[in-house]
N, C-alpha and C positions, 0 to 999 in steps of 0.2 A: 416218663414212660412207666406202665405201669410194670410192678413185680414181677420178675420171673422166677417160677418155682422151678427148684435142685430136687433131685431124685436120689440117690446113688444107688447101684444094684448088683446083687451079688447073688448068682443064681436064684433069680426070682421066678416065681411061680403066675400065678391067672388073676390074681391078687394086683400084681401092679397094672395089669392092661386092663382092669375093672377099677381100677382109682385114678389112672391118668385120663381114661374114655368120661368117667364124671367132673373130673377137673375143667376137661376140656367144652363141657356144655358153656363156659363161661367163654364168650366169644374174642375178650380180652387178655386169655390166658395162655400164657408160653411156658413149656413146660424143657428143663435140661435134662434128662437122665443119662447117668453113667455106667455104663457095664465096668464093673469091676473084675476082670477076666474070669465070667464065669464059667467059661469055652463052650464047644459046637454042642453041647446036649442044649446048652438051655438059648443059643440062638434063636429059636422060631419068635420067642419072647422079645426081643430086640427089633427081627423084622417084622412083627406086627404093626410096630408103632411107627413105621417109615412112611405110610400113607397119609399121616397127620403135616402138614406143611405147619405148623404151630408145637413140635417136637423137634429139637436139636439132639441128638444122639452121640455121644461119646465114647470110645472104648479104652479101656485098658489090654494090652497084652497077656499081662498077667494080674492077679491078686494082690493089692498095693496097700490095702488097707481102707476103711470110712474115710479119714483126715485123709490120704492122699485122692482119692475121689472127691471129696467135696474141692477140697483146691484145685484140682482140676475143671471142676464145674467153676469155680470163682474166676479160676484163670480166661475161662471163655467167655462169660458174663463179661469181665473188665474189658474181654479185646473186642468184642459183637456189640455188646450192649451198654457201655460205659456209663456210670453213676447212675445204673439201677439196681434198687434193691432185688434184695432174693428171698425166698422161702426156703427151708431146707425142711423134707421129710423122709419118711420112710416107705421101703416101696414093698414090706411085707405085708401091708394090713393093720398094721399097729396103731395108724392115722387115719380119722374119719375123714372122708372128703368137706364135710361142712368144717368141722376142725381147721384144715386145712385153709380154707377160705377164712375163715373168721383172723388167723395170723397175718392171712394175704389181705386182710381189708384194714387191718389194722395198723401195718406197718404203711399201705399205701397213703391212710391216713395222715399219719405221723411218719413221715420217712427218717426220722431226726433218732429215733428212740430204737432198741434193741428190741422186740418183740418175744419171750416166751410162752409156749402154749404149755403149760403145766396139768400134772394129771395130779388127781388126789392121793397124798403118798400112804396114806391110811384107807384107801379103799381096797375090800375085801376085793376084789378082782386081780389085782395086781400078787402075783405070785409071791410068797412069802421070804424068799432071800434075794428078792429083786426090789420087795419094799425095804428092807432093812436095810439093804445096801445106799439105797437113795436118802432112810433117814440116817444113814454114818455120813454122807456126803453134804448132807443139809448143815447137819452139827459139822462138819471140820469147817465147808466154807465162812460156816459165823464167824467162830474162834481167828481163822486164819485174816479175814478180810471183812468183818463188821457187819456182813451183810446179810440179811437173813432170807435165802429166797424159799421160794414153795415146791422147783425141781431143779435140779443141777443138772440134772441128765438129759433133759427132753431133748428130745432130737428135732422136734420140731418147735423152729425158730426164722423169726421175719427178722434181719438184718440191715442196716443202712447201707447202699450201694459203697459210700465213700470209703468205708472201713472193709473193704473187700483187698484193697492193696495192702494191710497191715495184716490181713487174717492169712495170705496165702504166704509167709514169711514162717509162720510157727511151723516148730520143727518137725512134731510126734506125726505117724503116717496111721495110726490105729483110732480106737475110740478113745482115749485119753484126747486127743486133737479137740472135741469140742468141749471139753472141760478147759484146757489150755486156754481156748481162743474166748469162752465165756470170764475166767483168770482176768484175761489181758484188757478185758472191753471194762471187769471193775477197776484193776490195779488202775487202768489209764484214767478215769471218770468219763470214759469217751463219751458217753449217750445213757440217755436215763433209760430204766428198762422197765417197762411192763409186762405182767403178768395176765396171762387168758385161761380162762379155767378149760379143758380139754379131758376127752373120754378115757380113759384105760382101756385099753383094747387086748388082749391076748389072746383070747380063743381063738384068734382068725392068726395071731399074725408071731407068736410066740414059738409055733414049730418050725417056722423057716425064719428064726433069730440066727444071727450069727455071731451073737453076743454069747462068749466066751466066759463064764462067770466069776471062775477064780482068777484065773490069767490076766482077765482084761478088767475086772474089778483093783487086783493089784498094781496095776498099770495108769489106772486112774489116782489110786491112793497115792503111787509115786508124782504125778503132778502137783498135790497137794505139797509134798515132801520138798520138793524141790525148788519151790517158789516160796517155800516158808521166808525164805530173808529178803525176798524181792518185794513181800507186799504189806507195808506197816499201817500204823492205826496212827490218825491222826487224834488231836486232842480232842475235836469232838465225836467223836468214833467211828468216823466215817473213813474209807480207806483208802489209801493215797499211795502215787504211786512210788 
């Protein structure tokens, strides 16, 4: 079966019904979104996308957090769609649609391997305490687990279907959740992971973040914090769980 792309949404704007409308040109593409209880202002957004029979729709009651939206999409995938992979992106503009496709053609490719679409963390477009944040996060994951990637943070990520029952178990409900669940895919050796080089996007998609800078950057650091004795170095320095 092929990928299904994850959405999660938290009062989103004209932004997401003009990236899932280009997704959807792709006649093979199924697309989850989750309202993450944005409430009745930002509905019309929601009911837009009801005429797409290739859109699953999910809501939250309330504001639950990214990590507990995306398990929620995980949780539906596993019951609807069993042992197909996912795409996870963002439904402010921050992800190109071709972006988008390129993790979705690559995991479909290789279902076997973790997919990250990486943005250049040294490019001048990327906001100045959003890159430093990303490169403090590159340097801890080294030191903590041997590994050296090019984005820790990307939100957007092709996933193996099979490892969707193991991702919907981690605890964190915020954005710390995909730092954890990226932790657990190294500490395990579950799936080798590739890297996709992808745009920096913020002009479009930076003022409806809901990325919390200090809070949720500190939030992140403590996941690092916490796993420090869960995840060691083996003798060739490869990291073990």
């Amino acid at each position: 079966m092929n990928p299904v792309i994850i959405i999660p949404a938290f009062q989103p704007d004209k932004n997401m019904l003009k990236l899932i409308g280009k997704l959807l040109d792709d006649p093979c593409c199924r697309v989850v979104v989750v309202d993450d209880g944005s409430g009745p202002a930002y509905r019309e957004y929601f009911d837009a996308l009801e005429i797409f029979d290739r859109v699953d729709i999910l809501c939250h009651e309330f504001n639950r957090g990214k990590g507990a939206t995306l398990k929620t999409a995980f949780k539906h995938v596993i019951r609807r769609y069993p042992g197909t992979s996912v795409v996870t992106a963002d439904s402010d503009g921050q992800h190109l649609p071709e972006d988008i496709k390129k993790v979705y053609a690559a995991i479909q490719e290789n279902p076997e391997q973790l997919v990250l679409g990486c943005r250049t963390i040294r490019n001048g477009k990327i906001p100045f305490r959003k890159r430093l944040g990303n490169i403090l996060a590159i340097m801890i994951m080294k030191i903590f687990t041997g590994v050296l990637l090019k984005d820790t943070q990307t939100g957007l990520r092709g996933i193996p279907g099979k490892w969707l029952d193991e991702l919907v178990t981690i605890k964190p409900n915020g954005f710390d959740y995909e730092l954890e669940a990226l932790l657990t895919c190294i500490a395990n050796k579950r799936y080798p992971i590739a890297e996709i080089p992808i745009n920096a996007i913020y002009d479009r998609g930076s003022s409806n973040s809901h990325f919390r800078s200090l809070h949720d950057s500190w939030k992140i650091a403590e996941v690092f914090f916490k796993r420090k004795y869960h995840i060691k170095q083996s003798s060739n320095g490869s990291p073990a769980a």
